[in-house]
C-alpha positions as CSV (number, residue, x, y, z in Angstrom):
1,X,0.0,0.0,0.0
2,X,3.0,2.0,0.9
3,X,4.3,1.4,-2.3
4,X,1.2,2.3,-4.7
5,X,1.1,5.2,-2.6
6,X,4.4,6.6,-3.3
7,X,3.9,5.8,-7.0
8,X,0.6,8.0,-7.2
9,X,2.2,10.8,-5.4
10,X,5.2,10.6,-7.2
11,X,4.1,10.4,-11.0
12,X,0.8,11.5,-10.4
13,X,-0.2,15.4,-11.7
14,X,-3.9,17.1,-11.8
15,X,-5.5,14.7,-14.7
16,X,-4.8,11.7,-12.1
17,X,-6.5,12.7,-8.9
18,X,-9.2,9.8,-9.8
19,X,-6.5,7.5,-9.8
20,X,-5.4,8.2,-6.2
21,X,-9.0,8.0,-5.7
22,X,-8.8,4.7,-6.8
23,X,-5.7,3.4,-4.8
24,X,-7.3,4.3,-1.8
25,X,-10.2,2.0,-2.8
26,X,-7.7,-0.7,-4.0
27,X,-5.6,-0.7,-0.7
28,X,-8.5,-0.5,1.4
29,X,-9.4,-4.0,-0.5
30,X,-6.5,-5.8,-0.3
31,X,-5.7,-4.8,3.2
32,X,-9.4,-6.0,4.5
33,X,-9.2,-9.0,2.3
34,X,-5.4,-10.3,3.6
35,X,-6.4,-9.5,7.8
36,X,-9.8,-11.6,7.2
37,X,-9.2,-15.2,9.1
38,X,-12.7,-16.4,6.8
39,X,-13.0,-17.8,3.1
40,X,-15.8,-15.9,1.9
41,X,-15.8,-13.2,3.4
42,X,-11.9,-12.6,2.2
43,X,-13.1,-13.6,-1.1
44,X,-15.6,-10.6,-1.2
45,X,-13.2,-8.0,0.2
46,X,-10.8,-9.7,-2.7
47,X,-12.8,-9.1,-5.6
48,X,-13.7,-5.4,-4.4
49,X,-10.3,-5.0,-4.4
50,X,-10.1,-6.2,-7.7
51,X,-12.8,-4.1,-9.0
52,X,-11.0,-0.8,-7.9
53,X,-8.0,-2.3,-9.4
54,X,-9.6,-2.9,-12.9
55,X,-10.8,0.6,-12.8
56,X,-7.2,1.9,-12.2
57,X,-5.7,-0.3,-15.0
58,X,-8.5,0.7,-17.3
59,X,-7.6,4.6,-17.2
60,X,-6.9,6.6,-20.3
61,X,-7.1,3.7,-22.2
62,X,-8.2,0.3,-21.8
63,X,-6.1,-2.2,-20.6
64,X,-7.5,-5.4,-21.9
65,X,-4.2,-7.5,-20.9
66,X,-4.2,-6.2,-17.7
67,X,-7.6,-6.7,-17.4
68,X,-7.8,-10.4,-18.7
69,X,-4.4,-10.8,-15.8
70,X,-6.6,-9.6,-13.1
71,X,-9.7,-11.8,-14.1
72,X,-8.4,-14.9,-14.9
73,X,-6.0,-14.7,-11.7
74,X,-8.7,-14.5,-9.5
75,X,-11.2,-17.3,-11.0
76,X,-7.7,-19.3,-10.1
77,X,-7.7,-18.0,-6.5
78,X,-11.1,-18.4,-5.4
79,X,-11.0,-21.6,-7.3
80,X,-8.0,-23.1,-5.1
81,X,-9.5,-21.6,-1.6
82,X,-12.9,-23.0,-3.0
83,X,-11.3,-26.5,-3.5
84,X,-9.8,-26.8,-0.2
85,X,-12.4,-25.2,1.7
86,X,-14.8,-27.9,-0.3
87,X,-12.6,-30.6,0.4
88,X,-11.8,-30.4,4.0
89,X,-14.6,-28.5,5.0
90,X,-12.7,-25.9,6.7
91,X,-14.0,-22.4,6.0
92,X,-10.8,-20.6,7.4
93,X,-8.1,-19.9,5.0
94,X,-5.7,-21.8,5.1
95,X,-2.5,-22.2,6.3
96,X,-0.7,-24.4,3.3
97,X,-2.2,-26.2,0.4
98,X,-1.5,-29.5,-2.0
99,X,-2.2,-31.1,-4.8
100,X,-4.5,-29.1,-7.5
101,X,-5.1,-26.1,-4.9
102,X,-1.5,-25.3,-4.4
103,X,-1.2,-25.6,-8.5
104,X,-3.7,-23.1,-8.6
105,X,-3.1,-21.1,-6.4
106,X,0.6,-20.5,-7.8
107,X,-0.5,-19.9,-11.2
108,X,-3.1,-17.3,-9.5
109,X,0.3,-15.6,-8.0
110,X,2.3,-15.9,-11.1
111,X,-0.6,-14.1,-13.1
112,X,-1.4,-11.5,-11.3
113,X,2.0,-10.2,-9.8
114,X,3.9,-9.6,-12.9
115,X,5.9,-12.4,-13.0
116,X,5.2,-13.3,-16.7
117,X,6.8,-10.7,-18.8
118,X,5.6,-9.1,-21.7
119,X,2.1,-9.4,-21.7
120,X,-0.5,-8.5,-18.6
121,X,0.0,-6.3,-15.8
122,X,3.0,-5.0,-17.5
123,X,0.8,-3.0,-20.0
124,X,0.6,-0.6,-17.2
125,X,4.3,0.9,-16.9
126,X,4.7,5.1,-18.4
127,X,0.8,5.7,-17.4
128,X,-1.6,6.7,-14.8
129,X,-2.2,3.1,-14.1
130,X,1.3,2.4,-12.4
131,X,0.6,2.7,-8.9
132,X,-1.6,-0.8,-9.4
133,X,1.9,-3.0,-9.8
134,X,3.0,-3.3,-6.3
135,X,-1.0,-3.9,-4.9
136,X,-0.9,-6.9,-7.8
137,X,2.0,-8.2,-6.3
138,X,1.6,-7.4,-2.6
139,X,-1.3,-8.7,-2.3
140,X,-1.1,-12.1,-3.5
141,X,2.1,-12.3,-1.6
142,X,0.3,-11.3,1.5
143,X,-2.9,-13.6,0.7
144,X,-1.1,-16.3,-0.1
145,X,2.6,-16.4,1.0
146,X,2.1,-18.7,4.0
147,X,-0.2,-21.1,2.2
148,X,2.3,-21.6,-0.6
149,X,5.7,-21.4,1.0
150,X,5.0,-24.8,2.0
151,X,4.3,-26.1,-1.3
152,X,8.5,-27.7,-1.3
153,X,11.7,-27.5,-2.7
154,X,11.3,-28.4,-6.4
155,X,9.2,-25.1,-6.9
156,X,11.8,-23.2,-5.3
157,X,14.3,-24.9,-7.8
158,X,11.6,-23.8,-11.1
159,X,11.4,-20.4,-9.3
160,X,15.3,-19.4,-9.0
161,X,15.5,-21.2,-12.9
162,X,13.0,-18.7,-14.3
163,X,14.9,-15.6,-12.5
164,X,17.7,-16.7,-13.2
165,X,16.6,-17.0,-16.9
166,X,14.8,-13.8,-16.9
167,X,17.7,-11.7,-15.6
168,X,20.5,-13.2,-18.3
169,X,17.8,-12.4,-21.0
170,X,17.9,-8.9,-19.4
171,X,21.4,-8.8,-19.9
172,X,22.3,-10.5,-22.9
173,X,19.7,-8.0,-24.6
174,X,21.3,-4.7,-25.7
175,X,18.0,-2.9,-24.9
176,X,17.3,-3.6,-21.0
177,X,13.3,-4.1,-21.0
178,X,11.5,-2.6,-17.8
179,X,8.8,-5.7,-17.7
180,X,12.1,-8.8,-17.9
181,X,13.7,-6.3,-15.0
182,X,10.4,-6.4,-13.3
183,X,9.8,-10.0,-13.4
184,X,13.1,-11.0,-11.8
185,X,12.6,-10.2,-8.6
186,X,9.3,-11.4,-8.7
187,X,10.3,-14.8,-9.5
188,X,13.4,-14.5,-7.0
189,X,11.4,-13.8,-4.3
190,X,8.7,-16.2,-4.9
191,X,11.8,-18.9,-4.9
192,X,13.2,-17.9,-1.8
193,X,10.1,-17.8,0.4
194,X,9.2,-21.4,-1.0
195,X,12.5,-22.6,0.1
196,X,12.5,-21.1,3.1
197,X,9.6,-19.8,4.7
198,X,11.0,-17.4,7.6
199,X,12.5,-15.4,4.6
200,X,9.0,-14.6,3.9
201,X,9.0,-11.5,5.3
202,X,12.3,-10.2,3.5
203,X,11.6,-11.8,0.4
204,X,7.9,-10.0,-0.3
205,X,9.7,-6.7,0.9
206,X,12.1,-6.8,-1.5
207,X,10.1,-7.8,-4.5
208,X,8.2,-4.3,-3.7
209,X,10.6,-1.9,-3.4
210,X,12.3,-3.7,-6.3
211,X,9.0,-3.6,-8.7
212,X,8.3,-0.1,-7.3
213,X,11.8,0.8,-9.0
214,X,11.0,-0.5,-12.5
215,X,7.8,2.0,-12.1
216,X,9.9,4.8,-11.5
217,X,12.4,4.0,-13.9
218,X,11.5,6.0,-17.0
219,X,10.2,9.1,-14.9
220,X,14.1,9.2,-13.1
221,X,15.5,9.4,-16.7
222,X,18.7,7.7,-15.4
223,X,19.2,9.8,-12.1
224,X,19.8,7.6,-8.8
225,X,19.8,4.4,-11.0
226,X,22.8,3.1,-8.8
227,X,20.8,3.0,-6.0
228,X,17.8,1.1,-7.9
229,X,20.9,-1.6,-8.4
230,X,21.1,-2.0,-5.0
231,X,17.1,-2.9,-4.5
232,X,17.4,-4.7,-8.1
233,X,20.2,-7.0,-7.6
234,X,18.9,-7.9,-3.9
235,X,22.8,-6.7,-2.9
236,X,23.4,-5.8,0.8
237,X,22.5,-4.7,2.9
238,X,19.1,-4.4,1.8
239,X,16.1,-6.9,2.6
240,X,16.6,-9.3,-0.7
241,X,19.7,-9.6,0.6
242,X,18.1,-10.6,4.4
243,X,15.9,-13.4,2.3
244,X,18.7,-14.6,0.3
245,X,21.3,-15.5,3.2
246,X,18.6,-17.0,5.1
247,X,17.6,-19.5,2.2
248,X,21.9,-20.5,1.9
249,X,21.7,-20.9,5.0
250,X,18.8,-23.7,5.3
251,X,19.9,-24.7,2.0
252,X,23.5,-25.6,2.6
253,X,22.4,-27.3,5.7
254,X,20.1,-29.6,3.2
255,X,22.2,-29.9,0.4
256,X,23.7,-33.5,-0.1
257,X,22.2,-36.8,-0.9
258,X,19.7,-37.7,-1.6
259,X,18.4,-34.0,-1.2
260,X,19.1,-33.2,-4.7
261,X,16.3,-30.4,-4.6
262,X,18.7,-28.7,-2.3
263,X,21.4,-29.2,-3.1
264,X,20.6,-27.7,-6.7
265,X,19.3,-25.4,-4.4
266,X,22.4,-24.2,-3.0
267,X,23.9,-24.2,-6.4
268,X,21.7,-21.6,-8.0
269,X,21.9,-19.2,-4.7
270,X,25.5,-18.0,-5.6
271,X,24.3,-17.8,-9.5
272,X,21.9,-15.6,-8.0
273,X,24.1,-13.4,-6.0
274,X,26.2,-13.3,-9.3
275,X,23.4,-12.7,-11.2
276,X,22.6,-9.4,-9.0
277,X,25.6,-8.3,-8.8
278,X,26.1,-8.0,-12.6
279,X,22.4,-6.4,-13.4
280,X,23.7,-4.0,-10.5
281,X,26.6,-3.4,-12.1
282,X,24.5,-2.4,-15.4
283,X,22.1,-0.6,-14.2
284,X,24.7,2.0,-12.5
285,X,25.8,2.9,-16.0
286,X,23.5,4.6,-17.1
287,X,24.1,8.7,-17.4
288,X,22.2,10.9,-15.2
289,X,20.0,13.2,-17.1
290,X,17.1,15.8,-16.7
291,X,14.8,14.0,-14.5
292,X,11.3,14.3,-12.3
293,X,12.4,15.7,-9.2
294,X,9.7,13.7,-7.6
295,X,10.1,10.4,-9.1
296,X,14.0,11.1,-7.9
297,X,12.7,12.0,-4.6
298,X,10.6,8.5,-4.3
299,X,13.6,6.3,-5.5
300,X,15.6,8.1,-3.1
301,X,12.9,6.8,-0.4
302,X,12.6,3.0,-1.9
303,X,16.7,3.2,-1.4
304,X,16.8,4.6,2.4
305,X,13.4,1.9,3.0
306,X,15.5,-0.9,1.2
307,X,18.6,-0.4,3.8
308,X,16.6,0.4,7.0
309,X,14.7,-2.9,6.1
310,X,17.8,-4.7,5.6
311,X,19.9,-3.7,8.7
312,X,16.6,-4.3,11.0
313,X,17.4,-6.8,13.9
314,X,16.6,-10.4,12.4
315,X,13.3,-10.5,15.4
316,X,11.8,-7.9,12.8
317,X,11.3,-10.1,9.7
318,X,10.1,-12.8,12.2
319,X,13.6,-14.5,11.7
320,X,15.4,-16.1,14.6
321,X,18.5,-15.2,15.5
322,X,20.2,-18.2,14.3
323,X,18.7,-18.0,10.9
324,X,21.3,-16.2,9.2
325,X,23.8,-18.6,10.7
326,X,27.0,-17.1,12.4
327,X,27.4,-13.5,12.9
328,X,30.8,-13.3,12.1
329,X,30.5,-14.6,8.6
330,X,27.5,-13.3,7.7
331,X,29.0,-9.8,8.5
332,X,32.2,-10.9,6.3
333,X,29.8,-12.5,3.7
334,X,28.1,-9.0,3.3
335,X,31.0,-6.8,3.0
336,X,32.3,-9.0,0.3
337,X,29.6,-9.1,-1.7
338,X,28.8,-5.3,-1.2
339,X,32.4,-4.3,-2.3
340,X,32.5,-6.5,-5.2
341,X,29.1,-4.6,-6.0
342,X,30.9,-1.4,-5.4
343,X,33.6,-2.0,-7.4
344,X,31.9,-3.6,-10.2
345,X,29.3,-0.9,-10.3
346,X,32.4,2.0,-10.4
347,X,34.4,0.7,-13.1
348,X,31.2,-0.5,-15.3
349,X,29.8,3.3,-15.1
350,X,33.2,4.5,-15.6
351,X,33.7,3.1,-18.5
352,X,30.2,3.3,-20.3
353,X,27.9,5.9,-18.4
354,X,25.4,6.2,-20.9
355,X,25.2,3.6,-23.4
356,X,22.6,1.9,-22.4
357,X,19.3,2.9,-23.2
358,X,15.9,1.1,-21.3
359,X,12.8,1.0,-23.2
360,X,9.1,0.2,-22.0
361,X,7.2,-2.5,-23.0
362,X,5.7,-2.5,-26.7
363,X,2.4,-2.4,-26.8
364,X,1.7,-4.0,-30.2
365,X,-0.7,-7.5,-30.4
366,X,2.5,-8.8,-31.9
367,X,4.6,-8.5,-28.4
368,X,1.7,-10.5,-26.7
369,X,-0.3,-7.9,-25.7
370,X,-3.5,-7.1,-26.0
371,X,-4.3,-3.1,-25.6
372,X,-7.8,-0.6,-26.3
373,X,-8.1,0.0,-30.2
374,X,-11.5,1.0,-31.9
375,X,-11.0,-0.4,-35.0
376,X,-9.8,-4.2,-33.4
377,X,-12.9,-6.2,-32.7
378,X,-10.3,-8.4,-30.8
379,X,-10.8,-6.2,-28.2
380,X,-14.7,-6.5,-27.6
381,X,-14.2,-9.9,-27.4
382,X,-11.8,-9.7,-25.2
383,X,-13.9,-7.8,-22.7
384,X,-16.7,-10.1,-23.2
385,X,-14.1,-12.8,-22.1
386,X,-13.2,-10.8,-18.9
387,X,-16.8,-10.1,-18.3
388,X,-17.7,-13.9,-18.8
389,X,-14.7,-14.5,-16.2
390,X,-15.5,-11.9,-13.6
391,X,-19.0,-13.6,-14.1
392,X,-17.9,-17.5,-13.2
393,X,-15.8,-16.1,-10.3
394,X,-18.8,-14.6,-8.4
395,X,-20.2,-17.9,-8.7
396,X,-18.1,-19.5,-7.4
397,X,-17.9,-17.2,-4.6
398,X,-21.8,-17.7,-3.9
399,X,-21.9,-20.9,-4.2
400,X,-19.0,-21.5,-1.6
401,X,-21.5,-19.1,0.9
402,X,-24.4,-21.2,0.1
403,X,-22.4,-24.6,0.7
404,X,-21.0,-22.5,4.3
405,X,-24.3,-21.9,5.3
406,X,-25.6,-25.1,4.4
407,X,-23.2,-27.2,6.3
408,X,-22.8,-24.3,8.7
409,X,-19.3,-22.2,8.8
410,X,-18.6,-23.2,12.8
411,X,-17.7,-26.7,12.8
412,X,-15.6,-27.7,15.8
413,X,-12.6,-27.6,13.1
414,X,-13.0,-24.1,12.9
415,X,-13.2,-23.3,16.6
């Protein structure tokens, strides 16, 4: 909330004061929806949410990829919590999910919070819809965090894979694409609060501030993008880092046979690590220009968030002290990394401030994405398809209610 906040103060002017409007609504949503301990009623406070949300992603133009994102993520959601709620006739959300709810539920998370690049929520970066990327991310973090970070190590192994992918396609590409840059973190995060689940806490705080960063990025116009790096490249001592020493250290501890999850595991962590430190070391190359002062202002804010968050005693991620394994070497493990990022970061800017240039997503049907145009009738079907979604997931949520009442939502299990 924090975050979409900051965003609609930030890039918003006097045309957008509906948007902030909106927020508000959207916030209000997600916040009721996450605190509620009861299926349906979480459900309802979900899909207002969403409703707000579709409005925001729908202004100035309409959004239908965004749109069909939103829809179609949360048919999956209520479908999983409907499933399990169905199935073990518990009427409490619930604290971790298998089999076919679990499935759904992470394709509900990967759908809605950005993680797919190219195509979706991404359509919203450079407009007045922006400040809805860190509630389509937080909140599916917050709703559904705990109930997935049990879901075992094989997903976390898939998760670090398809960061790991997405951040060598960002730099292998001589154009550095905001939606691949937003995507990574997203996929990093969701990797290392399966694998461990005390990291939960670090790792959904530093997906925000680093997804709150890519929707700044073109407003900052290369100003303070050295401090993005940090937030970006989960470097220390900000939270990712936090998330990612706590998952080496369950992770070594694992490793070994026949824990071959793990122990492939604890070979993609320092990939990782390298992997930040590198997209750091990129992003601090680029020039600073002419930028919004209060887009500059707001990174400046994410960067001084990012730090406090990541020097916090362990006790205020919910970590124990032991986590992050000795103190000693942690501290070592942290200045390492952090002057390597330093030094990297100096001698890459150095040596090419300027030449690289970061472009938004394209917009064309052709890149995946499916934008407002009156003379594409794709689009009216489109919208009937969202509508026809939207539709089925109200049903579902009734007919959960009328099951509840039927079998009665206080069964000692819920007491």
């Amino acid at each position: 909330m924090a975050c979409a906040w900051l965003l609609a103060g930030a890039l918003g002017n006097d045309r957008t004061l509906g948007s902030a409007a909106i927020v508000g609504l959207a916030s209000s949503g997600v916040l009721l929806a996450t605190l509620n301990d009861w299926v349906v009623p979480a459900l309802v406070l979900w899909l207002g949410s969403s409703v707000a949300l579709a409005a925001l992603v729908s202004q100035d133009e309409l959004r239908v990829g965004a749109l069909l994102a939103i829809g179609v993520s949360d048919l999956a959601l209520v479908g999983a919590l409907a499933l399990h709620a169905l199935d073990e006739r518990v009427w409490t959300l619930p604290e971790s999910l298998r089999g076919i709810p679990l499935a759904i539920a992470l394709a509900s998370l990967v759908i809605r919070s950005g993680a797919v690049p190219l195509m979706g929520v991404w359509e919203t970066l450079d407009s007045p819809a922006v400040p809805a990327l860190p509630l389509l991310l937080g909140g599916p973090l917050a709703l559904l965090g705990v109930p997935l970070s049990g879901s075992g190590p094989w997903v976390a192994v898939a998760a670090l894979v398809a960061a790991l992918g997405l951040c060598c396609a960002a730099l292998m590409l001589r154009e550095l694409r905001l939606p691949l840059l937003g995507s990574w973190p997203v996929w990093l995060s969701l990797g290392l609060l399966v694998a461990a689940p005390g990291a939960l806490q670090p790792a959904a705080l530093a997906a925000l501030l680093a997804v709150t960063m890519v929707a700044l990025w073109t407003a900052t116009r290369g100003v303070a993008h050295a401090a993005g790096g940090f937030l970006l490249g989960f470097l220390p001592p900000t939270a990712g880092w936090v998330a990612i020493v706590a998952t080496a250290v369950l992770a070594f501890d694992r490793a070994g046979n026949p824990s071959v999850a793990w122990s492939l595991i604890a070979g993609l962590l320092p990939l990782t690590v390298a992997a930040g430190v590198a997209l750091a070391a990129r992003l601090a190359r680029q020039g600073a220009r002419d930028s919004d002062v209060p887009a500059t202002v707001a990174v400046g804010a994410l960067f001084v968030a990012g730090l406090c968050t990541g020097v916090a005693p362990p006790s205020v991620h919910g970590l124990a002290r032991d986590t992050l394994g000795d103190f000693d070497r942690v501290l070592a493990l942290n200045g390492a990394v952090l002057l390597l990022a330093l030094v990297v970061g100096a001698i890459s800017y150095v040596r090419g401030a300027g030449k690289t240039e970061f472009v938004t997503l394209d917009v064309e049907a052709s890149a995946a994405t499916l934008v407002y145009s009156e003379d594409r009738a794709d689009t009216a079907v489109m919208v009937g398809v969202f509508a026809l979604v939207a539709l089925g997931t109200l049903a579902v949520v009734i007919y959960l209610a009328i099951e509840g009442l039927s079998y009665g939502f206080l069964p000692p299990s819920n007491l």
